[in-house]
N, C-alpha and C positions, 0 to 999 in steps of 0.2 A: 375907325381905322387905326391898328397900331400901326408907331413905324419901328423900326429897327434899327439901332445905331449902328453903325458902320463898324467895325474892329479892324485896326491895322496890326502886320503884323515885321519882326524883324530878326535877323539871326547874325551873331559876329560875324565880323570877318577878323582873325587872329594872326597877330605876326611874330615870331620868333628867333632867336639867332643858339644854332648850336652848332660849337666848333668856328665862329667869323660866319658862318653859311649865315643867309637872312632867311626865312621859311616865312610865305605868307598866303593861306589857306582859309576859305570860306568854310565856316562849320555850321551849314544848314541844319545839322540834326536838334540843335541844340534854338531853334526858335521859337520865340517868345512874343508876348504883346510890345506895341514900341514903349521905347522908357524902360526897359529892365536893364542894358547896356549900356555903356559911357562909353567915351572915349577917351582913350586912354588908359581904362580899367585893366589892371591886371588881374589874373587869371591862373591860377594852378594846374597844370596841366603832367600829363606823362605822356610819353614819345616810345617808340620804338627804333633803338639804337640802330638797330639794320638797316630801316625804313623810314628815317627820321620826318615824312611828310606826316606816316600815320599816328596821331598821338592822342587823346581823349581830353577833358577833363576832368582833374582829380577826382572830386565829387561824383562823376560817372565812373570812374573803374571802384570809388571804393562800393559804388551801390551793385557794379557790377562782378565784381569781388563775393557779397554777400550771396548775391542771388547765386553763385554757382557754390558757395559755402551751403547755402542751402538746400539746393537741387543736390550734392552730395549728402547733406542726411537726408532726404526724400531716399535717395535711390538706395541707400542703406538698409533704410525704416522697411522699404520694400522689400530689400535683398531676404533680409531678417522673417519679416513678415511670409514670402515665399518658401524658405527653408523650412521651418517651421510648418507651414500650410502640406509641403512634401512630405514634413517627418510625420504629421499625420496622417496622412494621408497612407503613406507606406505601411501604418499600423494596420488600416484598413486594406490595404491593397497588397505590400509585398509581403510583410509577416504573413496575411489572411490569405496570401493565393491559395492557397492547398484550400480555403474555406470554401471555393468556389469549386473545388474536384466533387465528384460525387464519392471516389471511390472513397475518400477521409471519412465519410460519414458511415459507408460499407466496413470499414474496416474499422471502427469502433466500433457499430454495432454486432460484428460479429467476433469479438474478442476473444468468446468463449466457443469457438465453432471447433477445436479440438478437442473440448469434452460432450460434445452433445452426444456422442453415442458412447459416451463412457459408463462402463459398470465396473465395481470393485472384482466382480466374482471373474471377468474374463482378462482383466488389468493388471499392470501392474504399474500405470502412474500412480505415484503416492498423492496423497490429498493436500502435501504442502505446497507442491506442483500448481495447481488448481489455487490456493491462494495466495501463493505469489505473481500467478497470474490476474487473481482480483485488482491486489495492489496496483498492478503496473498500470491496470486498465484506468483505476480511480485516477493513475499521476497523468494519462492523458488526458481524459474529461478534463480532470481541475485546470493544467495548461490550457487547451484548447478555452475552457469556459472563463480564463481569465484573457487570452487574447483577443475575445470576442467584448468583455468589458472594455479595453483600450480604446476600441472603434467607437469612442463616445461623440465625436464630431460625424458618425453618419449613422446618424439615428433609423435611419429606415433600413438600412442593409444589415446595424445592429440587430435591428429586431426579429430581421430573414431568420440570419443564423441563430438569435437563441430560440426560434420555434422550433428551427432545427435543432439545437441542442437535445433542448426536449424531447423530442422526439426519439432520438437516437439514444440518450438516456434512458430510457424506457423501453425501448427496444434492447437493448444493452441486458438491462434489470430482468426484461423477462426470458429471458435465455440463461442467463445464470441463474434464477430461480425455480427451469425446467431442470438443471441439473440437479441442485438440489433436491428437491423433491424425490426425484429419481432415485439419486442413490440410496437416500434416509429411510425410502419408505421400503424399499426392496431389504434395508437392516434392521427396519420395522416390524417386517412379518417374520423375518426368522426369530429375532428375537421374543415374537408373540406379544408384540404390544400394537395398541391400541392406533389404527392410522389417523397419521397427522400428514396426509399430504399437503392439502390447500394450505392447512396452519404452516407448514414450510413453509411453501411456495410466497406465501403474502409474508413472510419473516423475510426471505428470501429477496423478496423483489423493494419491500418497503429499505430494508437494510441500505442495501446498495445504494439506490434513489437516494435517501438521509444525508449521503456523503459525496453524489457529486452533484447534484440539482434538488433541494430538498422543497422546491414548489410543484414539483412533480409527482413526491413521495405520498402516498394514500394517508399517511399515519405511521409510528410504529408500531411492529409486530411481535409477536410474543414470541420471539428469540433474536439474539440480535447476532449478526454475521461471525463475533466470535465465538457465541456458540455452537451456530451451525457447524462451523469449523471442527468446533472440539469435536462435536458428535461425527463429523465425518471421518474424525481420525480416528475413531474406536468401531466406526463398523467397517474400515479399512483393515484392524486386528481380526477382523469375523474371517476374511477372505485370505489373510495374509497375517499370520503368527507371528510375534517374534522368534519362538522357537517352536520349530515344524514337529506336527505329531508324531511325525515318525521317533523324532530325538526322544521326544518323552516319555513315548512307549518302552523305552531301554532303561527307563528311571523307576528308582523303587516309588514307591505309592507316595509316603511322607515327601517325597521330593519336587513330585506331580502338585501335592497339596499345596506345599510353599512356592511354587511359582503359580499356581494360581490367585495365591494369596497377594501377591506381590503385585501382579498385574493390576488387580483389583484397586488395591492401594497406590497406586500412581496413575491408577482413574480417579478415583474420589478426590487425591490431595490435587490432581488439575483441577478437579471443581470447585477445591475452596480455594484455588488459587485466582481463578477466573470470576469470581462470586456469582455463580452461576444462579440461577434462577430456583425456587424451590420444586417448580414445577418438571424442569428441566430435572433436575437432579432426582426426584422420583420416578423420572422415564429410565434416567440409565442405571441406578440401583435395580430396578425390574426388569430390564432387559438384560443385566449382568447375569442375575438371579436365575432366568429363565434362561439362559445360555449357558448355564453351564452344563446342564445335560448333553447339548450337543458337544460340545467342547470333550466332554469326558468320554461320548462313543465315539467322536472322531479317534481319538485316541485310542479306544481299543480296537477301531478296525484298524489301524496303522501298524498295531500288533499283530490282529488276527493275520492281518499278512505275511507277516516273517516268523508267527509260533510255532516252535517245534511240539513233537508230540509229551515231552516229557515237561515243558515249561508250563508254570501255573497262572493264568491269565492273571492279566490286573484284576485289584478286587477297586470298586469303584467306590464304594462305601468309605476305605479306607482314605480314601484321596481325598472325600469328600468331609472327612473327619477333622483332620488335618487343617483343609480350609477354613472349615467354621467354625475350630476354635482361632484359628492365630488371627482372624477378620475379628472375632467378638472380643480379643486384647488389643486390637488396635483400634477399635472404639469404645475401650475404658479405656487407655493410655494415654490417646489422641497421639499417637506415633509408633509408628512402621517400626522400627531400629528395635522397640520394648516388645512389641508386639512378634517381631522376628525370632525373639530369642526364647520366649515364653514356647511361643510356636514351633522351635527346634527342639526345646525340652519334653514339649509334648509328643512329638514325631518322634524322639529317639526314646524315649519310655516307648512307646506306640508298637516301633520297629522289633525290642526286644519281646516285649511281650508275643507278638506273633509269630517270633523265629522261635521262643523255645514252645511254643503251643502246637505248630508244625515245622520241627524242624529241616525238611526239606526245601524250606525256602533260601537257608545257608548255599546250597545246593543252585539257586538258579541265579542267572549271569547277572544281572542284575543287584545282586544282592555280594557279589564277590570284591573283593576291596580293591579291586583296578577300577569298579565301575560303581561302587556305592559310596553318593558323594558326602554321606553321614560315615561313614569308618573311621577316621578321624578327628570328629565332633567330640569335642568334651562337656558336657552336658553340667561336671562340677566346677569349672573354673566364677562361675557365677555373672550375674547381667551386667555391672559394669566393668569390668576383664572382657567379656564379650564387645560392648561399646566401644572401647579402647581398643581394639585388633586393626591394626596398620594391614595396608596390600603386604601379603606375602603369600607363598606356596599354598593353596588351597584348593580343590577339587569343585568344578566347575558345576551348579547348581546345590553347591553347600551353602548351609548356612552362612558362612562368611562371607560367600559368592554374592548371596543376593543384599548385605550389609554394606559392602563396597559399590555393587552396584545400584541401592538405594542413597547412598551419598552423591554419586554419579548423577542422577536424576533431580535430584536438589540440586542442584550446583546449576545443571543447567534450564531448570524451572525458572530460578533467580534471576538468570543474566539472557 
């Protein structure tokens, strides 16, 4: 059998004088085993002036002191702790509300739904149009695909949306790559080259995908979105001329040949500005090549239309003379400017030789010096006097014309 010792137990009774008042108060809280208290023992105590019954023990307010010292960084630590837990939370929740719309996801994916029934041949949106629209699409995916990184404290709603991203990215990709395809192959056949739709299309779709979700992307493809680019700015020239047939039809031959020359030449020098691909760049030498026949009938039916009975049609030979020499100086020169001037020399020997062989061509409108923009070409002043010719008064599709406007075209290649 154990037995158990008895414990007694006992608590001050505390007496006080504040102000002559005597205060004398039992302080039960503060009970102890017997033998911890004397009598007589003094005691440190704090009071409340108002109240002067209610007072403590020093030692209890300073422990009670701490304990509320501490409960104040508890509640802090929390306060901190909760802010914090909101500001992530907000990443997830109020930045990402729109993540939770369906329509956000509709309206990336359909970014390019103003061009889906676009063709150059019934348009007249330009093709910068279309990729400045690329751009803008790519700077929402990338926001979008980085506020969806933030949400790294809810890993399961993370994960929602980047299946979603995916998705929509690639929904995205194959819609701009139907346009693609579209327009290049429709500038494919006239030009008489070889179709590359799918090869688009997977250039096309791989492109895009590379730059806003590249675990999405199949691979690269054998063009990369600035060249698509390029090429759709030159079969945009098929549908839409810098200068309309009709203008040209009023120009003597050699003049017809030096703006084709030119054109030409500020297609190649964007190819080597762009280091375009070699493959690339023997599609549009050969569809140049093969387009210019049409280029040249357009032109003479824009004639046929307004030729009197007594005018001597274009000779097409001549235009096409013109062109291939001043193109075969500016691939031994490796420049337009040398190539220009060889090219003017050649066109104005050219011009005289067939006004005094038939002289009725002095005779036609075209050929009259309000409208012939070689009449004041000097053919002696020689190639660097030519090089040297500041803007001044010069007849619009002259040699000088297209000099200035080849500096033009550099200037803004560069910048």
């Amino acid at each position: 059998m154990t037995k158990h010792r008895k414990v007694y137990y006992e608590y001050p009774i505390v007496t006080y004088s504040i102000d002559n008042i005597t205060y004398t108060e039992d302080y039960a809280i503060r009970e102890t085993p017997v033998g911890y208290y004397q009598v007589g023992q003094k005691i440190p105590i704090r009071y409340d002036e108002k109240y002067p019954r209610d007072f403590v023990f020093q030692d209890e307010f300073r422990r009670a002191k701490f304990l509320i010292t501490m409960a104040g960084y508890i509640g802090i630590c929390i306060y901190l702790f909760f802010g914090l837990a909101n500001k992530i939370h907000g990443n997830g929740t109020e930045k990402g509300k729109f993540l939770f719309q369906k329509q956000t996801w509709v309206k990336l994916e359909e970014s390019f739904v103003e061009y889906e029934d676009f063709y150059f041949s019934d348009s007249q949106i330009a093709p910068n149009e279309l990729w400045l629209c690329i751009e803008e699409t790519k700077i929402h995916f990338q926001r979008l695909n980085l506020r969806i990184d933030e949400m790294k404290f809810f890993k399961k709603r993370q994960k929602k949306y980047k299946e979603q991203y995916k998705q929509s990215a690639m929904t995205a990709a194959g819609n701009l790559a139907d346009i693609y395809s579209r327009l290049l192959s429709e500038a494919y056949e006239i030009c008489g080259l070889e179709d590359e739709k799918e090869i688009i299309w997977q250039s096309a779709y791989s492109g895009f995908l590379n730059q806003i979700c590249p675990l999405a992307s199949p691979g690269n493809g054998i063009y990369s979105l600035e060249e698509l680019n390029f090429m759709t700015q030159i079969a945009y020239q098929i549908y839409h001329p810098s200068v309309s047939y009709e203008s040209l039809s009023r120009l003597p031959e050699e003049c017809i040949g030096l703006e084709l020359a030119f054109s030409y030449a500020k297609i190649h020098s964007e190819m080597v500005y762009l280091a375009c691909q070699k493959n690339m760049n023997s599609k549009i030498e050969q569809g140049f090549a093969n387009y210019i026949p049409i280029y040249l009938n357009k032109i003479q039916q824009a004639q046929g239309e307004s030729l009197e009975n007594w005018e001597i049609p274009l000779d097409m030979d001549e235009i096409q003379n013109v062109y291939t020499y001043t193109i075969d100086q500016y691939h031994i020169n490796h420049s337009f400017p040398v190539a220009l001037w060889y090219g003017a020399v050649f066109a104005s020997e050219q011009m005289e030789v067939r006004q005094e062989a038939e002289p009725s061509l002095f005779h036609q409108e075209r050929y009259k010096k309000e409208n012939n923009p070689f009449w004041d070409f000097d053919s002696q002043i020689g190639l660097k006097n030519f090089l040297q010719l500041k803007e001044m008064d010069y007849k619009k599709y002259s040699p000088q014309y297209y000099l200035i406007k080849w500096k033009d075209f550099v200037d803004d290649l560069r910048f």
